[in-house]
N, C-alpha and C positions, 0 to 999 in steps of 0.2 A: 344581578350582573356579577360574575365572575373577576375577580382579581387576582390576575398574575402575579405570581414570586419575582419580587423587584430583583435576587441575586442574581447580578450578569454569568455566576459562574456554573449555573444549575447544569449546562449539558458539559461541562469538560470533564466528568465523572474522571477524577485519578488521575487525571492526564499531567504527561509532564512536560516540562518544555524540553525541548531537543537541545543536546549536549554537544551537537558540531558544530565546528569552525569552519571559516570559510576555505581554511588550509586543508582540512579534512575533507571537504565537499569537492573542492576541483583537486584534490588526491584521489578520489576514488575515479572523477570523471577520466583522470588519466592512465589511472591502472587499466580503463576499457580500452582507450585509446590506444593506447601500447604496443595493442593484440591487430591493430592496422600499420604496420610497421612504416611502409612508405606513403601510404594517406595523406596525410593531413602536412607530413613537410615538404610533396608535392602543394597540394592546392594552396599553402601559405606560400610557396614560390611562385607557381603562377601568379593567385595573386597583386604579389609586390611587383612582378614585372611588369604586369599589366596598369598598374600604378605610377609605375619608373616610365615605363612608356609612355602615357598620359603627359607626367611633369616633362619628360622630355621634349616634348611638343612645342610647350611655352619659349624654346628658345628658338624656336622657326618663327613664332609669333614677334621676339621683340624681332629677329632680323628684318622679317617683313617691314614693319613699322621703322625703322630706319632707316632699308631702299626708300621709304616714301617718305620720310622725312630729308632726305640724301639727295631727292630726285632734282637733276637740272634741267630744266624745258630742253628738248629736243633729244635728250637722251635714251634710249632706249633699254629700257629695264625689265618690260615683259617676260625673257628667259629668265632672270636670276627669282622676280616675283614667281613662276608658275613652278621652278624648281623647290621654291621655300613651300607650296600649296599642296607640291606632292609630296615632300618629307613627311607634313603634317598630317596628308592623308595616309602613309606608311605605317607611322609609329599609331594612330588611332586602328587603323588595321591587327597591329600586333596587340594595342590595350584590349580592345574586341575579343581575338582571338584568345588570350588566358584568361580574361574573364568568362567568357561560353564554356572554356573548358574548367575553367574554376568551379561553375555552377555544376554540370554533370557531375563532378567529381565527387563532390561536398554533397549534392543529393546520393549520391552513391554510398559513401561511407556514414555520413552524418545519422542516417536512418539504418544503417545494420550497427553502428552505437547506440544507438534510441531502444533500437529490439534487444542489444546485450542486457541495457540497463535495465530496462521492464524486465525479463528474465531472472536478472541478478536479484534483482527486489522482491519480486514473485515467489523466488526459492527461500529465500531467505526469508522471507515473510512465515509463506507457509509453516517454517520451522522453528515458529516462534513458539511459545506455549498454550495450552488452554486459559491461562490465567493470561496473557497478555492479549489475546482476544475479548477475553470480559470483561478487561481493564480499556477498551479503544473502540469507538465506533465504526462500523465496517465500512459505511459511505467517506470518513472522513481517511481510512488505508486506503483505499483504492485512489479516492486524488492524491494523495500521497506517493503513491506509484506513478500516476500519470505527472505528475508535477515534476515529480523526480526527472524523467527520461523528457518531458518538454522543460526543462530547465537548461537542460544540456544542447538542446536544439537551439536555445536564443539565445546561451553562450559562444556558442559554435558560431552563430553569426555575429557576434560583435566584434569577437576575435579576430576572425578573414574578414571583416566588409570593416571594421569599423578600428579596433588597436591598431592592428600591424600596419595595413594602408595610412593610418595617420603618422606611426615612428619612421615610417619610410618616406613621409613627406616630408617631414618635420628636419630630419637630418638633408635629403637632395634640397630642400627649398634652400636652407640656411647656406650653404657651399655654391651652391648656385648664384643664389642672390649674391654674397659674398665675394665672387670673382667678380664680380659689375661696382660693389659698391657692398663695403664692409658697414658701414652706418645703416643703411637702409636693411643688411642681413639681420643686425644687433634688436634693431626697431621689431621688424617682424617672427623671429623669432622669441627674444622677451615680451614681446606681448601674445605670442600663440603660449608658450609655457605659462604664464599669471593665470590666463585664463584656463587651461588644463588643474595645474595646481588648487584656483578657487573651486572650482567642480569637481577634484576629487575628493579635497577635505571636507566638502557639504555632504557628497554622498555617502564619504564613509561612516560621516556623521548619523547618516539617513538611516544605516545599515540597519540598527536597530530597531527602528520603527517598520521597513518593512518586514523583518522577524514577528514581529509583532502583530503586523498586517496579515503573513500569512496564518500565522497560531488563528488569529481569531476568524480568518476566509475557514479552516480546517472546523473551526466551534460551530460554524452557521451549516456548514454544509454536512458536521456532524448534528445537528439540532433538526434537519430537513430530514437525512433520512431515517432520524429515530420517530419523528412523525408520520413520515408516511411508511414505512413499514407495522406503525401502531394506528394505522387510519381508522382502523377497526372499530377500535378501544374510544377512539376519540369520537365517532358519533355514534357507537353505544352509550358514552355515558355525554353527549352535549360538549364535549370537552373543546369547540371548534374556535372559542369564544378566550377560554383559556389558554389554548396552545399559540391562538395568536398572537396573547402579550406576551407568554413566553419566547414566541420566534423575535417579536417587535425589541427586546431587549437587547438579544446578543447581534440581532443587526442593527438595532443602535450603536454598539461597542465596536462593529466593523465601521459603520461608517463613523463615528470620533477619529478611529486612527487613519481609516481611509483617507480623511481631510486633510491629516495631518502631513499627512507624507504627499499626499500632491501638491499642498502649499507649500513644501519644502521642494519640492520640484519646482515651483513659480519662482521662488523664491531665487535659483541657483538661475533662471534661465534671464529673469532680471539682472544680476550681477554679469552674465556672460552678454548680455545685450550692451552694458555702460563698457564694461571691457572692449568689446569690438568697434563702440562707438571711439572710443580714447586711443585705440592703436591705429583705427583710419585717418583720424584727427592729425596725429604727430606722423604717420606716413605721408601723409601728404604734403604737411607742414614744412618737414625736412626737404621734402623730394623737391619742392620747390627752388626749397632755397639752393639745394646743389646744382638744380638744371641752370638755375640763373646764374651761379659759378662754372656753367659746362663743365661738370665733374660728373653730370650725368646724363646719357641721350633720351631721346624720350621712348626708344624703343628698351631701354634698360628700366624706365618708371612704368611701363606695361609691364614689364614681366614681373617685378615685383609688385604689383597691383593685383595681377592676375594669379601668382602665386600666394597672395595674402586673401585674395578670393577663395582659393584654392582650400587653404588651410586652416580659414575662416569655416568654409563648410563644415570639415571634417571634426573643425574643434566644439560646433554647434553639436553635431550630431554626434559627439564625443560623450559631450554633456548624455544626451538622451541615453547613450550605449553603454556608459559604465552605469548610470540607473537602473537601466536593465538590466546590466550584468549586477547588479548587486541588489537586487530584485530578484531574480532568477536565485542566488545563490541563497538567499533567504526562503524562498519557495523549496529548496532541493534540500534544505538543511534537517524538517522535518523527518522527510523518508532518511537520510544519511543518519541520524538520531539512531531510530530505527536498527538502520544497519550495522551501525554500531554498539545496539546492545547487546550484551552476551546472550545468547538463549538460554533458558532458564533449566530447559532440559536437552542434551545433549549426547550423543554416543561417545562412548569412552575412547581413548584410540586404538587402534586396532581390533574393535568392536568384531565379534564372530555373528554369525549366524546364529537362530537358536534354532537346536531339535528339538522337535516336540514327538516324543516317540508315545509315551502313556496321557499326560496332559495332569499329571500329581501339579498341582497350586499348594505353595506354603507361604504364611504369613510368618515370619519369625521376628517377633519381637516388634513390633512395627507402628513408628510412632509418628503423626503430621502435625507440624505446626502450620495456620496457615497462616503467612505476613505475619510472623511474629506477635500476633493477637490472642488465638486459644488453639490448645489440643483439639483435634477434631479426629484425630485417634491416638490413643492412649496404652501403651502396649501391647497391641493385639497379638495374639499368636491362635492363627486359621491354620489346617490342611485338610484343603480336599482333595480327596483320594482320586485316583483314575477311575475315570465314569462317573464319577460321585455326582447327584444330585441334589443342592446345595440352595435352601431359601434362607435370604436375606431381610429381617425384619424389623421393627423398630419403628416409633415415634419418629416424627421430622426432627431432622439434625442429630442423628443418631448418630450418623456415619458411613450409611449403607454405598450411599452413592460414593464417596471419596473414598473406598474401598476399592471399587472399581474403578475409577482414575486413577488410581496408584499402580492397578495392575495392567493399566493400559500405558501406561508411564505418561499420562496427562501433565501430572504432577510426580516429581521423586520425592519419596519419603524423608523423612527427617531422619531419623533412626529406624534401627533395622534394616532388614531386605524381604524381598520377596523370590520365592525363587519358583521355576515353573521346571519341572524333572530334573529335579538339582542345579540348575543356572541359574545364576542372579539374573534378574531382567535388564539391571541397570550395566551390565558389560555382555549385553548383546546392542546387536542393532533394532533401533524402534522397526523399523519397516517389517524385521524377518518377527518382531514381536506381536505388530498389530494383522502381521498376516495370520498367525499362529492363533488369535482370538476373533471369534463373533462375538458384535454386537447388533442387538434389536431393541435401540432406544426409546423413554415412554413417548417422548415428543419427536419424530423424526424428522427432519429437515432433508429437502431432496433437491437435486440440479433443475433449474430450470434447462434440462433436455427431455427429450421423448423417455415417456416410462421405459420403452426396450434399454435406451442408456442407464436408466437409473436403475433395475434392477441388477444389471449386467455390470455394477460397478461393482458387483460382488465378487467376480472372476473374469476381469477385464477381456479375455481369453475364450471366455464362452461361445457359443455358438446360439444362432437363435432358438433353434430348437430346446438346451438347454432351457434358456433363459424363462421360455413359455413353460416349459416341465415344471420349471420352482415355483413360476405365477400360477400356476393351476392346482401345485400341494400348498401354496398362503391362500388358495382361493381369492385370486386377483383375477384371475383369464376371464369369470364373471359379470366385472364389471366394464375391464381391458377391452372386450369385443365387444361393449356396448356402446363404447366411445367411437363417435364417427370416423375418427385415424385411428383408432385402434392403439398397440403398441408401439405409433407414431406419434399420437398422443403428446404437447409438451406440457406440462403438469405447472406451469409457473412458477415465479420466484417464493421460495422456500417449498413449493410443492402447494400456493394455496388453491388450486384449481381443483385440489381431491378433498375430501372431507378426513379428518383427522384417522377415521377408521380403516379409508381406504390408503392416507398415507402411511398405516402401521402395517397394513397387510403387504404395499411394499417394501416395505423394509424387513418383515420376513423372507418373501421372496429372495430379498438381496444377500441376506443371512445363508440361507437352504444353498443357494446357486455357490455363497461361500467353501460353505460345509469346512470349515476350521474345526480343526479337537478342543478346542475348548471352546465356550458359548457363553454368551452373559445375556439373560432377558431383563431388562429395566420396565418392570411391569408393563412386557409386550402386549396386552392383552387391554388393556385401559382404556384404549378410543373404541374398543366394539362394541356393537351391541352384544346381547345375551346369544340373540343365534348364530352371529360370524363366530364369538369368541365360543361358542360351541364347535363350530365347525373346525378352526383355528388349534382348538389344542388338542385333537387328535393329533394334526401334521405336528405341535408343538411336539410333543410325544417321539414323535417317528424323528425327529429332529433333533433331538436329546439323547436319543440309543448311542451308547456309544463312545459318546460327548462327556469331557469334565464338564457340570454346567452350574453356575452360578444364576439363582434367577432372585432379583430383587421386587420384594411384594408390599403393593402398598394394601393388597385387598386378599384377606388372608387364605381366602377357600382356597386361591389359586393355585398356592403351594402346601397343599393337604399332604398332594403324593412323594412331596420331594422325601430323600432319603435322609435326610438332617436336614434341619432346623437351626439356624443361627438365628438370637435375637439380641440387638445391641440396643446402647441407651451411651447416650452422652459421652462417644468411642469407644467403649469399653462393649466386651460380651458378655452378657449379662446369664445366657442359657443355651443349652445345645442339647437337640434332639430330638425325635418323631412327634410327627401332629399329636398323636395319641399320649405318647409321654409327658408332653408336655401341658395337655389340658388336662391329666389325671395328675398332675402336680397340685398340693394342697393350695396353693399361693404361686404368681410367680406374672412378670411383666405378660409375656406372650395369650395364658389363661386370661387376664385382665383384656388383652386386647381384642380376644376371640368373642369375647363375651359383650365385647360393644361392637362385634358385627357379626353376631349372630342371628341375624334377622331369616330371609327368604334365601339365604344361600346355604344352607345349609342340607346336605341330602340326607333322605331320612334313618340311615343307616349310621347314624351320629347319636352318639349318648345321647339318650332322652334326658338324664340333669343340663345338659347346656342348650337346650332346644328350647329358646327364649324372641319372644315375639319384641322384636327390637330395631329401630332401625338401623342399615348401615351406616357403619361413617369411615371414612376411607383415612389411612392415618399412612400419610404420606413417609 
């Protein structure tokens, strides 16, 4: 039997807690708002009218209750009664009416705020780094998006249905009541404030545990989709057993604070129950005693009854609304976190274009630290010439690959620059950067849209015809027409409906339909077999004419033909120069490497001294 890892903190991999305030979060909600100019102080006017309307009613009601209290036998009082009946049905006519129009309104605007926010997050997101991606789980950003823009949705309603309607009852109740009867105003009003006051010092209280609440809702729904995206792994190796106590943990840790804060909810609505009890008590107590002074009629102890019903509700459902709103603001504070971090890589300002007229790459001087932990390059100084065909080589962790994210500006360098036909890449803009290079990554990852989309993300702009032309030189049209929809085809999330060979041969397609002056292959060739990748690196070939191309090898035959030879070791370059130069070297890393895969890949027009019966070993 398997024993999970008792640390509750195994999936929050680097995560940090969010750095916004609640002044920062309904800051941002408002800079959207803003952009609705008359919005929102329409429907809070409606609204309150429709509220004002309402209380105003209650004084049709004490007058009612007084003709009948007034009434002398034989008198006739039906007209002054059925005029008090129509007032009543008037001002509920007008409360009706801003409240229907309150509603359209507020579904009007509230959801084109909903769409600004997701948008705003979306962009901002996207423009985060590769490294703030590896550092956060994907399923745990995306509720972080959706949280964000439903946050502001139960904000939106607490604020119109539940703050402003109460401050506008709070003030008409108290002046109201107060022309009939100053005591009875004092009574109802201090006890609707006590009871506001103790409910908001609990919730503020609270604030923190639903922060808390939410971090650990983002741990669990981060812990889900790192499992089932690795469903794979987990009944390849039995693991079904194991990842249960692992989930079993951190929704333990949800639900401990889940408890917590909902008995802190019991807790405030206890307190607002003994409140409502105690200001019934002495409303009544008093009202008494003044009717027996006729200092008060009894159509004036209705209406202050009826107002303290009134305001009784709203200070109940006050309770639940600021919860919510400080619940929401806790949910929304994660993605504002977010928003609020600087991106790590960023265009300069007034950032130009870059021209790529020859596609000359220079590494000058070029040094990475990553997280202030180790060099992972080390003074490099690279130039590949225009056209230059350029293999990248080296033991894991050499640096081959951060190489290439530097020159993608994944990551900016530490020291140094890199400059692509005399521009620095770091004062252009990423976009006209990453237009200017192909990549054909070892692992590719693709939309779950129809292959036509995923290939065509290569040149947004293509036509189909194109698109099929680059799937027929990766030799995709092959397999493409074999699929019952064809290049309708949707290839599932990450692309896993194709097999790793036929998602590489997409992503040449994607490459080819680019056709960018410079080209990076990240040992494109790794998911084929022996006869695709036969096939394959003819077009690789016809694909490269032309091309500055950088291709990184983990499987050495592959870059025989390149024109140079780069091999690194521990950031540093260790050697540079042709397949042949460099195996006829006495000594030397690359030699060393050729010779632990010198096996069956080897054609026979290769020095007979290195034609050694060996297996391969692929050296990442």
């Amino acid at each position: 039997m398997q024993k999970a890892d008792t640390n509750p903190n195994i999936h929050k991999a680097k995560r940090k807690k969010p750095t916004a305030s609640v002044l920062q979060v309904l800051s941002r909600y408002l800079r959207v708002v803003r952009a609705y100019r008359w919005g929102y102080p329409t429907i809070i006017a409606l609204s309150s009218l429709g509220h004002i309307a309402l209380l105003w009613g209650v004084f049709y009601y004490k007058q009612f209750f007084d003709l009948l209290t007034e009434y002398v036998p034989g008198q006739n009082i039906t007209p002054e009664l059925m005029g008090t009946i129509w007032s009543v049905l008037a001002v509920n006519v007008v409360a009706w009416l801003c409240w229907r129009t309150t509603t359209f309104l507020q579904v009007y605007f509230q959801s084109g705020v909903m769409r600004d926010l997701r948008n705003e997050a979306f962009a901002y997101l996207l423009d985060h780094s590769y490294a703030f991606f590896s550092d956060n789980f994907a399923g745990s950003l995306v509720q972080r998006v959706n949280r964000y823009a439903n946050s502001f949705d139960r904000i939106g309603d607490r604020i119109i249905w539940d703050f402003v309607p109460l401050a506008v009852r709070i003030v008409f109740i108290f002046f109201g009541i107060w022309y009939f009867s100053a005591p009875l105003a004092i009574i109802v009003t201090l006890g609707a404030l006590s009871m506001m006051a103790v409910q908001a010092l609990i919730s503020w209280f609270k604030i923190g545990y639903d922060t808390e609440k939410s971090e650990q809702d983002s741990v669990v729904t981060g812990a889900l989709a790192d499992a089932v995206t690795n469903h794979t792994t987990i009944q390849s190796f039995a693991g079904a057993t194991y990842e249960r106590g692992l989930f079993g943990i951190v929704n333990q840790a949800w639900c401990r604070i889940a408890r917590i804060t909902w008995n802190i909810d019991n807790t405030i609505e206890a307190c607002q129950s003994a409140l409502v009890v105690t200001v019934e008590f002495f409303l009544f107590y008093y009202g008494i005693q003044y009717w027996q002074e006729g200092a008060l009629t009894l159509g004036t102890f209705v209406l202050a009854q009826t107002y303290f019903g009134h305001i009784t509700g709203s200070i109940w459902n006050f309770g639940r609304a600021i919860r919510d709103f400080y619940h929401s603001v806790a949910d929304a504070k994660e993605m504002v976190g977010i928003l609020e971090l600087p991106q790590q890589v960023t265009d300069v300002q007034h950032a130009k274009k870059i021209h790529v007229a020859h596609g000359e790459i220079t590494f000058d001087d070029v040094t990475f630290i990553y997280q202030a932990e180790r060099a992972v390059l080390d003074h490099v100084k690279l130039r590949v010439k225009t056209g230059e065909r350029v293999g990248l080589v080296g033991p894991s962790g050499a640096g081959k690959s951060t190489l290439v994210k530097l020159l993608f500006r994944f990551y900016d360098v530490t020291s140094g620059e890199i400059l692509i036909d005399g521009q620095n890449i770091q004062k252009v803009t990423q976009e006209s950067l990453r237009t200017a290079v192909s990549l054909v990554p070892q692992d590719p990852i693709l939309f779950h849209r129809s292959l036509l989309d995923n290939i065509r993300y290569g040149r947004q702009n293509a036509t189909d015809e194109e698109v099929i032309t680059a799937a027929k030189l990766a030799h995709c049209h092959e397999f493409i027409t074999g699929l019952s929809d064809g290049y309708q085809t949707f290839v599932g999330e990450r692309g896993i409906k194709l097999s790793g060979g036929e998602r590489q041969r997409v992503a040449i397609a994607r490459a080819i339909l680019k056709n960018a002056p410079i080209l990076v292959l990240d040992e494109a060739t790794s998911s084929l077999d022996s006869h695709s990748e036969m096939l394959i690196q003819d077009t690789l070939d016809t694909l490269m004419k032309g091309k500055t191309t950088i291709v990184i090898a983990h499987r050495l035959s592959t870059i025989r033909k390149m024109d140079r030879i780069i091999v690194m070791n521990e950031g540093k370059i260790l050697e540079e120069g042709s397949h042949e130069g460099l195996i006829r070297k006495r000594s030397g890393l690359y030699k060393k490497l050729w010779k632990l895969q010198a096996g069956g890949f080897i054609p026979d027009d290769s020095p007979v001294e290195d034609k050694k019966e060996e297996p391969e070993i692929e050296i990442e």
